[in-house]
Residue, then its C-alpha position, 0 to 999 in steps of 0.5 A: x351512161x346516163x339519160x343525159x349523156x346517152x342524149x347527146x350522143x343520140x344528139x351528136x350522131x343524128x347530125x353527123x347522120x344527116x351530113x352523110x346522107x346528104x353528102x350521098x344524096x340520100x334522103x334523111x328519112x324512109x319517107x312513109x315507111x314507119x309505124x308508132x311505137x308500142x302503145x304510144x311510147x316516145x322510142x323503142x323498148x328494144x332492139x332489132x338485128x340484122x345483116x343487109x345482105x348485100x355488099x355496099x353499105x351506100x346501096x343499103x341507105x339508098x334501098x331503105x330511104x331512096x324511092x327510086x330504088x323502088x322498096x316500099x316494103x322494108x325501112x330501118x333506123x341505122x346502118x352500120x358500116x364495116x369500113x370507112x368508105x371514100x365517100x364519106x372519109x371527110x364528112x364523117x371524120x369531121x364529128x367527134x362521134x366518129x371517135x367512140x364510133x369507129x365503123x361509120x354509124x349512120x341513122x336514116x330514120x327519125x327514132x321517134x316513130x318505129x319502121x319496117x324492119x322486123x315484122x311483128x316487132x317492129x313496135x318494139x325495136x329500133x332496127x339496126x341493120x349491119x354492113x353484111x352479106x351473111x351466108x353463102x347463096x345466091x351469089x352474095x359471096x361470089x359476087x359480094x365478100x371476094x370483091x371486098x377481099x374478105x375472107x368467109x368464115x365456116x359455120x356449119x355447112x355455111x360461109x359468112x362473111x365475118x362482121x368488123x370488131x368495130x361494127x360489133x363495139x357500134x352495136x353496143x354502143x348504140x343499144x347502150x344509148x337506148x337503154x340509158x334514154x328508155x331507163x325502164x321502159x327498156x326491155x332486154x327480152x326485146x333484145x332479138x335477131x331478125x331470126x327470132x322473129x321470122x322464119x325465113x331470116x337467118x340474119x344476124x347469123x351465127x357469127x354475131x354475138x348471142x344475144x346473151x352476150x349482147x344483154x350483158x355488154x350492157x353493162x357500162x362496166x364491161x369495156x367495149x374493147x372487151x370483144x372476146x366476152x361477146x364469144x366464149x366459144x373461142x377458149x384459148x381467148x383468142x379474139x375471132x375478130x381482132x383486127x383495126x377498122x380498115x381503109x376501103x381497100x383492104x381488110x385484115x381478116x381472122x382465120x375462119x372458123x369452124x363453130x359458133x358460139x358455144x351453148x351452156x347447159x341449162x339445168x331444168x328443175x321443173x318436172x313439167x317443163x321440157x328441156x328440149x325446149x328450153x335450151x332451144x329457146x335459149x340457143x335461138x336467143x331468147x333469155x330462158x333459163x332453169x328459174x322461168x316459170x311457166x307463164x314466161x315460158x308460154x310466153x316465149x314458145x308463144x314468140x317463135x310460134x308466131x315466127x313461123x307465120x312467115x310462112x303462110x303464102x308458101x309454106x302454110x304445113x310450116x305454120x304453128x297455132x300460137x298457143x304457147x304449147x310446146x306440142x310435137x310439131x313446134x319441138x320440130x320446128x325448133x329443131x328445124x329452125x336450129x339447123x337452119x339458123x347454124x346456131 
């Protein structure tokens, strides 16, 4: 995909966008809740992913764009729904776009500004938030995955709802379009689940694709039918989540399954640098491997140490000094974050 193409599917999907929200009388935009981009960049150096938390797709664009909802505090660029809802069947067919995006594809923010979607990134990344309750509590299950007649996946000691192959392909798709329209100024270390970034956020979850997996679906070569790629845990090739987008009313839903994706052993040949955290930096999602040098390195314990300032009303013991060591209390906080995270 090139500059000019990735334009006019960014071009394409805004006005296919715009028709939904205004068939749903939702406004076109969060209305304030933005900040520039990163040093005055014209668009993102990456991208930001995360589950609504919630089981209506409509509810979501309405929470981030609709003040009476009454949320001063979050925005976001797109949602991505798992299914094509009634509401939107006509309109949203109407565009050709729906024919690459098969999961309804609905930006709610003008790209040219950054929004309120993952804390100190959100300079760098355009946020992308899919249709999703992510894991068990609070009633989201409950009240949430059995109205939809979905049935949750075991991770861990968790359920999740499981994510459309179509929400995935649409998440791809649309960072693959960034990429193309950043060109260099596009940087897959920026690439990152809302996990990554805060201590308290368990989204995407552990059954979104690592982002490993997601940095190499860039490349246009692989197909986006090639969602099996996105999990090599699942070595008889079975595709965890090989089923059609679905109407409104029904689903077809894979087996549940009992792990995630699974993590490569990382060969450490620097005597100074601690293996422990390396692979846990790696399984977190960010791209450290056996030829990081020690500056990169720092950079990366530096970025989950900043992480944890989410928890300085509630939990101050939690918060880590950003220093970039790895000293014992970030090694358990990254152990901690692992089990917490099921990844």
């Amino acid at each position: 995909m090139d500059f000019a193409e990735a334009a006019d599917l960014l071009e394409s999907l805004t006005d296919a966008s715009h028709k939904c929200l205004d068939a749903l009388k939702i406004p076109r935009e969060p209305l304030g809740k933005v900040r520039p981009w990163k040093d005055g960049s014209p668009g993102p150096v990456g991208v930001g992913y995360h589950y609504t938390g919630g089981p209506n797709g409509i509810k979501s664009l309405r929470w981030f764009n609709d003040p009476r909802m009454g949320n001063a505090l979050s925005s976001a660029h797109c949602v991505i729904l798992d299914r094509l809802i009634p509401e939107l069947e006509d309109v949203w067919l109407d565009h050709d776009v729906s024919r690459l995006f098969a999961a309804p594809t609905i930006l709610c923010a003008d790209p040219g500004h950054g929004t309120w979607n993952i804390n100190w990134a959100n300079s760098r990344c355009f946020g992308i938030e899919l249709r999703n309750t992510g894991y068990s509590g609070w009633g989201r299950l409950d009240h949430g995955i059995a109205t939809l007649g979905k049935t949750a996946q075991v991770i861990g000691a968790r359920e999740y709802e499981p994510y459309a192959a179509e929400q995935i392909k649409a998440a791809v798709l649309l960072t693959r379009i960034w990429a193309a329209i950043r060109g260099e100024a596009f940087d897959t270390d920026w690439m990152v689940g809302h996990s990554q970034i805060w201590g308290t956020k368990n989204d995407p979850g552990p059954h979104f694709p690592s982002m490993h997996a997601m940095r190499e679906m860039l490349d246009d070569d692989v197909a986006l039918d090639d969602i099996t790629r996105l999990y090599p845990s699942m070595l008889d090739g079975e595709d965890p989540l090989d089923h059609d987008l679905p109407a409104a009313d029904s689903r077809g839903d894979p087996d549940p399954i009992e792990q995630s994706w699974d993590v490569p052993a990382i060969e450490v040949t620097a005597s100074d640098v601690d293996q422990e955290v390396l692979t846990s930096l790696y399984r977190l999602g960010w791209p450290v491997g056996v030829r990081i040098g020690a500056k990169e390195l720092t950079r990366f314990v530096t970025y989950f140490q900043r992480s944890s300032l989410a928890w300085k009303r509630r939990r101050p013991e939690r918060v880590l000094s950003v220093d970039g060591v790895a000293g014992p209390k970030t090694v358990a906080a990254l152990r901690r974050r692992l089990q917490e995270t099921n990844l």
